[in-house]
C-alpha positions in Angstrom: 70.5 -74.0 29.2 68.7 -76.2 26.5 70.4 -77.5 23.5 69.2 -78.6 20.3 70.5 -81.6 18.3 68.9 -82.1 14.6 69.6 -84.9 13.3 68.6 -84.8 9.6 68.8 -86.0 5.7 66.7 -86.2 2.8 68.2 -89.9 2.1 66.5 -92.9 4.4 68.4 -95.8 5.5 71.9 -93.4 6.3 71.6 -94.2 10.6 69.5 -91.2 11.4 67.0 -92.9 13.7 70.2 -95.5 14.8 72.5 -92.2 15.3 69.5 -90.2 17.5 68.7 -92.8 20.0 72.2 -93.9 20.5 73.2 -90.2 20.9 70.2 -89.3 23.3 71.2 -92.7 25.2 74.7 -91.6 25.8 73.5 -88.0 26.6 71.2 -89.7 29.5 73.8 -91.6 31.0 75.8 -88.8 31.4 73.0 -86.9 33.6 71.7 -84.9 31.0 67.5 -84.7 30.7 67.0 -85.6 27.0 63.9 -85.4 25.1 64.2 -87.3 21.4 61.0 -86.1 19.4 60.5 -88.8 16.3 58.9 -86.5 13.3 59.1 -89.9 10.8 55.8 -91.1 9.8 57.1 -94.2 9.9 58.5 -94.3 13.8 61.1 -96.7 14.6 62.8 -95.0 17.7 60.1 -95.4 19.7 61.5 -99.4 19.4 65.0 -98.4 20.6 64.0 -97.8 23.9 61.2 -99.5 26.3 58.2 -97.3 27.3 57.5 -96.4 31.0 54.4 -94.7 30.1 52.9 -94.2 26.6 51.5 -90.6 25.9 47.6 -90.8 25.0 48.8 -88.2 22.1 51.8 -87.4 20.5 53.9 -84.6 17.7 50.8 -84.0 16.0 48.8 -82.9 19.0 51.6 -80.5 20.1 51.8 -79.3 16.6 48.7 -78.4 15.9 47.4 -77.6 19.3 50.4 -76.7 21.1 49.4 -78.1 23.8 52.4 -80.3 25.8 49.6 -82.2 28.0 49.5 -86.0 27.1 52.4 -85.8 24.1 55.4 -86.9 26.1 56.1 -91.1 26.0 58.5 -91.7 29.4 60.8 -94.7 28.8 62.6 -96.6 31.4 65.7 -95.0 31.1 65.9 -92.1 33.6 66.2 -89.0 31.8 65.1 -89.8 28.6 61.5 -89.4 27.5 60.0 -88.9 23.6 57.1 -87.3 21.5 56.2 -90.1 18.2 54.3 -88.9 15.3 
């Protein structure tokens, strides 16, 4: 079963990036396969966490192409990979 967490507010500067990777951090440690996707044009949560493997492409290719090939950024946390804007 997938879940969706949305972490969201029209106000910058409130913990929203600081809340998503701590929550997808804790949600990796406890076994869970977590996928944070980063929809800010300014991206700072692709700092939070080391990157394994950077995707070529990234929210904007699976947005417009819907294609999932080349979008998803594996860090070196086990169970936690990303998609940046």
């Amino acid at each position: 079963m997938a879940l969706c967490i949305t972490i969201t507010s029209t106000k910058g500067g409130v913990g929203k990036t600081t809340l998503t990777a701590h929550r997808g951090a804790y949600l990796a440690d406890l076994g869970q396969t977590v996928l944070l996707v980063d929809a800010d044009p300014q991206p700072t949560l692709s700092s939070y966490f080391p990157l394994r493997e950077r995707a070529p492409w990234g929210l904007t290719r699976l947005m417009v192409e819907a294609a999932t090939n080349g979008v998803i950024s594996a860090t070196t946390l086990d169970r936690l990979d990303s998609i940046f804007f």
